[in-house]
N, C-alpha and C positions, 0 to 999 in steps of 0.2 A: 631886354637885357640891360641893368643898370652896371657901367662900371665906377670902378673908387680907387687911386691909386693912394697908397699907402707909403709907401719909401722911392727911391730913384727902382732899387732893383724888385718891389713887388709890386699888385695890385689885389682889387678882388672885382668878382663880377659875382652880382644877383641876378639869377635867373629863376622864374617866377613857372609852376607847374604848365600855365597857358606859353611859357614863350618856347618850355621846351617841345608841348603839343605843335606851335605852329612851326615847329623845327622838323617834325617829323616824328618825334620820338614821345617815350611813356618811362615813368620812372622804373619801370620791370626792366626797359632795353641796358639802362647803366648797374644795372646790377647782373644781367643774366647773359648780355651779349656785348663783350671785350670789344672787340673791332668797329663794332656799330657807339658806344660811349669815347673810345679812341678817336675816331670819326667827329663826334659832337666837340671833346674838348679840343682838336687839332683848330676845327672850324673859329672856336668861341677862341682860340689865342690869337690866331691871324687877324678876327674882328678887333681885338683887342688893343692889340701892337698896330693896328692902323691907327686909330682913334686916340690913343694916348701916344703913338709917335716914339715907341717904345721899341726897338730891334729887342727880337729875341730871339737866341741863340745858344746855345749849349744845354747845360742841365737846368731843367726847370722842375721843380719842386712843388705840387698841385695839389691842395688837400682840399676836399670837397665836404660839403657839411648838407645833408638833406634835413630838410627842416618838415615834418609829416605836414602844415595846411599852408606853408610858404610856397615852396620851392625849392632853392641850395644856394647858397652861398658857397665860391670859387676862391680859394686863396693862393696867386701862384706867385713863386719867389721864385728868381733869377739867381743862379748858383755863378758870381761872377769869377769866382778863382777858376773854372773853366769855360775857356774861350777859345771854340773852335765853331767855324764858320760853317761848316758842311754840315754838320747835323745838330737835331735838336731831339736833346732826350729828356722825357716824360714818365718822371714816379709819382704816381698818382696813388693817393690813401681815400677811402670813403668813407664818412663815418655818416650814420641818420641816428635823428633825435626822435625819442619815443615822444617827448611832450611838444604842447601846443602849445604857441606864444601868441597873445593878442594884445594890441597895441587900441588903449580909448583914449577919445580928444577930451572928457568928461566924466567926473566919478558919478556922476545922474546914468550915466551907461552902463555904468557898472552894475549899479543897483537895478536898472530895468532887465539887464540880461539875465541877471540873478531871479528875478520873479520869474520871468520867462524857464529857468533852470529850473526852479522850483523843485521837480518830480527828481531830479538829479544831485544831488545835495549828496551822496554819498560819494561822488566825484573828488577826487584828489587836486584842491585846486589853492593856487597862492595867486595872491592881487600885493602888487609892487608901485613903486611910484620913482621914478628915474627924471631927472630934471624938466619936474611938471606936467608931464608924462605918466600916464598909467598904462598896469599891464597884467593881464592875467596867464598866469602858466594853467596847465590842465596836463595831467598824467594821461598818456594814452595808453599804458603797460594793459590794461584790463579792458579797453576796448576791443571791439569788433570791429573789421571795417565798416559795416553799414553805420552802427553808432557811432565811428568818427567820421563818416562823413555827412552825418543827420549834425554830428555836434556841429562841427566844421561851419556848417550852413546857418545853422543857428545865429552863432558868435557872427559871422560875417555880415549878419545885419545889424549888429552894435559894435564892432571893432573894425580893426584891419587887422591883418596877419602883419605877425613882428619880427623882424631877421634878427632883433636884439637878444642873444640868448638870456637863458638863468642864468649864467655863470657872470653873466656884467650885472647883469641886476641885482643878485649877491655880494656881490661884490661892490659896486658902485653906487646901488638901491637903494631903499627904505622897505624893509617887508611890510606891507600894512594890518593883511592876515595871514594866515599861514596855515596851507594843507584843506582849511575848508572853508573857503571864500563864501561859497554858494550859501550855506547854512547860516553863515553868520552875517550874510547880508540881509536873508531874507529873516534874522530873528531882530536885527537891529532897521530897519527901515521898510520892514511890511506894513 
């Protein structure tokens, strides 16, 4: 569990699919069983507000981002217009992202994961460049689970998984290609 505080009244916590594993839990448990994800996120603010030295109290605001080959990304903000000491309440929203985000130290990576892709080229895929930083997004809409976790494995021996989403890299980024990465790597550096 990584945390990042953000303002006096928020923070965020990364939590990576291994830290929820050695917590007890599976990402089916935060979608399918309330009391058991209530349970995890009571656990991960207690950790939290120790470590950042942070009293939390009243309405606390928790929007949770599953990322399919990360983890999640935790975003909770402290509602400070109420402040009452006795209880602490929890609206919690979950959104999961269909695409994949990988994060390369080297555009040589890019291109090697690409040959490796090769047979895959019909793949929905955008390579981005965020300050000196690259990244490859991958549509997971049309996958399988076994094919994204055959991708998953793949990409994870030339990337890391990236908590940075599309939406900052759009935003903030440089598209370099767009929608089919795979193809036009492997027509321009085969």
């Amino acid at each position: 569990m990584r945390l990042e505080r953000i303002s006096v009244n928020q923070f965020k916590i990364f939590l990576t699919y291994d830290d929820l594993k050695d917590r007890g839990y599976s990402r089916e448990d935060l979608w399918n069983n309330l009391p058991k994800a209530n349970q995890l996120f009571q656990d991960m603010l207690y950790e939290a507000s120790e470590e950042l030295e942070m009293d939390l109290d009243g309405m606390l605001m928790v929007r949770v981002h599953m990322l399919q080959a990360q983890g999640m990304i935790i975003v909770v903000t402290q509602d400070e217009s109420t402040n009452d000491d006795e209880y602490i309440e929890l609206k919690v929203t979950m959104d999961e992202s269909k695409e994949l985000m990988f994060a390369f130290d080297s555009f040589e990576s890019i291109i090697q994961v690409s040959k490796t892709l090769r047979t895959k080229q019909s793949l929905k895929t955008t390579i981005f460049q965020l300050d000196g930083d690259y990244f490859m997004m991958i549509s997971g809409e049309s996958l399988s689970s076994d094919e994204r976790d055959d991708l998953i494995s793949i990409m994870s021996e030339f990337a890391s998984p990236s908590t940075v989403t599309s939406h900052i890299l759009q935003e903030y980024g440089s598209v370099i290609v767009k929608d089919r990465a795979i193809e036009v790597m492997n027509q321009y550096f085969s």
